[in-house]
N, C-alpha and C positions, 0 to 999 in steps of 0.2 A: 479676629479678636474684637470683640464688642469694646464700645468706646467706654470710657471710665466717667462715671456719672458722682456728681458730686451734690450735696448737702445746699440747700437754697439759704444764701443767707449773705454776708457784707462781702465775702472773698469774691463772688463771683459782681456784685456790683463795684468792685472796685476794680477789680479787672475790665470789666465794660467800661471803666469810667477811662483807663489810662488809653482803651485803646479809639475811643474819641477824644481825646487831648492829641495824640498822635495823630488822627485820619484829621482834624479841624489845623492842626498845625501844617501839614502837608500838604490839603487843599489849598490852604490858604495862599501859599508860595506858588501853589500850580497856577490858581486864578491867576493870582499878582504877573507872574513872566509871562503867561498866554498872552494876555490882554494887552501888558506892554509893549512885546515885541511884537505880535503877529495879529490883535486885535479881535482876540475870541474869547469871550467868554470859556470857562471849563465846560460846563454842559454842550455849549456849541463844538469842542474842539472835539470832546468826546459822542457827538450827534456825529459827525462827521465822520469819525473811526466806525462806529458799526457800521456808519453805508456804504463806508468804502470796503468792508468787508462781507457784508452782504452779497447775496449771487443777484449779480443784475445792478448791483451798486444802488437798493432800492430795500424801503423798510415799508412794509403798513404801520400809519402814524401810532396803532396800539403797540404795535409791537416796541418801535421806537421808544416810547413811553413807558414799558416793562425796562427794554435793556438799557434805560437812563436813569428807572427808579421813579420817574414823575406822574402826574395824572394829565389827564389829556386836554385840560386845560394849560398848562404849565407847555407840555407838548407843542399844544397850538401855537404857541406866542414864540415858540424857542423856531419853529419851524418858520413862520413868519420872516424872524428877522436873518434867517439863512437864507430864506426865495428871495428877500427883500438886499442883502446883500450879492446876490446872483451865484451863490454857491449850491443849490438843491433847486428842483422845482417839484410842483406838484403835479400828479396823475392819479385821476380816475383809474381804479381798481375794475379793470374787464368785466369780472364776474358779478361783481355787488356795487354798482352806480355808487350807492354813497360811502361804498370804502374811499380812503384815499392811501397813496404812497406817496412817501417822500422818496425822490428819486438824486445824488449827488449827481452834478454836474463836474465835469474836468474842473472847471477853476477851483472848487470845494475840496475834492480830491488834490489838488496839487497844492493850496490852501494848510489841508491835513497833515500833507508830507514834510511841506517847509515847517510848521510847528513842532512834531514830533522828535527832534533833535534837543529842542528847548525844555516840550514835558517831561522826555526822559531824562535830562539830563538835571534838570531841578528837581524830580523825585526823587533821583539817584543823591542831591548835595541834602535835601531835605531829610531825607529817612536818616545819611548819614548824621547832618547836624542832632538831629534830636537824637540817637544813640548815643553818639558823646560826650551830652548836656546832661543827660536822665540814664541812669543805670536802668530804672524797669521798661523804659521804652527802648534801652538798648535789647533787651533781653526780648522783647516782641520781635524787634527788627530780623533780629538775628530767627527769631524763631518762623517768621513769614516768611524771611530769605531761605529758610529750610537749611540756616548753618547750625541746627542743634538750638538747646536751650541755656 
């Protein structure tokens, strides 16, 4: 069934608008516990989850920089201060001398794991707080959670 297309006009900007109140509300809580308790930045916590997912536990910095959303400057400085904390290191790319890979190290990966208890479970108190505060961003939550609308 073809998707249902709608009319460009203030419905669809207000809708973009609730669901950045919501992602700017939720990040914000992510940042705040990561940093707290585990001392990662969101970007680093979430750097760390695709290498740990990666085959080889290993990204090329572009690639990195797609699956985080950044440019490869923003990239550089984030991967920087993971070498510089001893959670990733870097390698030369075999085939193209000036590629490079960001490669996770054990401690980065184990780093990851002890966080991920905290991201989920502040996303989980986050997404709930702001449904119970905000009827239209309950009615998002619910529709991302895929419980209907």
């Amino acid at each position: 069934m073809p998707a249902a297309t709608a009319q460009p006009g203030p419905a669809d900007a207000e809708m973009w608008n609730r669901v950045l109140s919501l992602y700017a509300r939720v990040e914000n809580r992510l940042g705040a516990a990561l940093q707290r308790h585990h001392g990662l930045g969101l970007s680093e916590y979430r750097a760390l989850g695709h290498l740990a997912a990666a085959p080889g536990k290993e990204l090329r910095m572009q690639e990195l920089a797609g699956r985080l959303g950044l440019n490869q400057s923003s990239v550089t400085r984030l991967v920087g201060r993971l070498n510089a904390a001893d959670l990733t290191f870097r390698d030369l790319c075999p085939d193209d001398k000036r590629g490079a890979y960001t490669v996770l190290k054990e401690t980065g990966r184990t780093r990851h794991e002890e966080a991920r208890t905290t991201y989920e479970q502040t996303l989980t108190a986050a997404l709930d707080e702001a449904a119970e505060s905000d009827p239209a961003a309950a009615a998002l939550v619910r529709s991302l959670r895929g419980d209907g609308g």
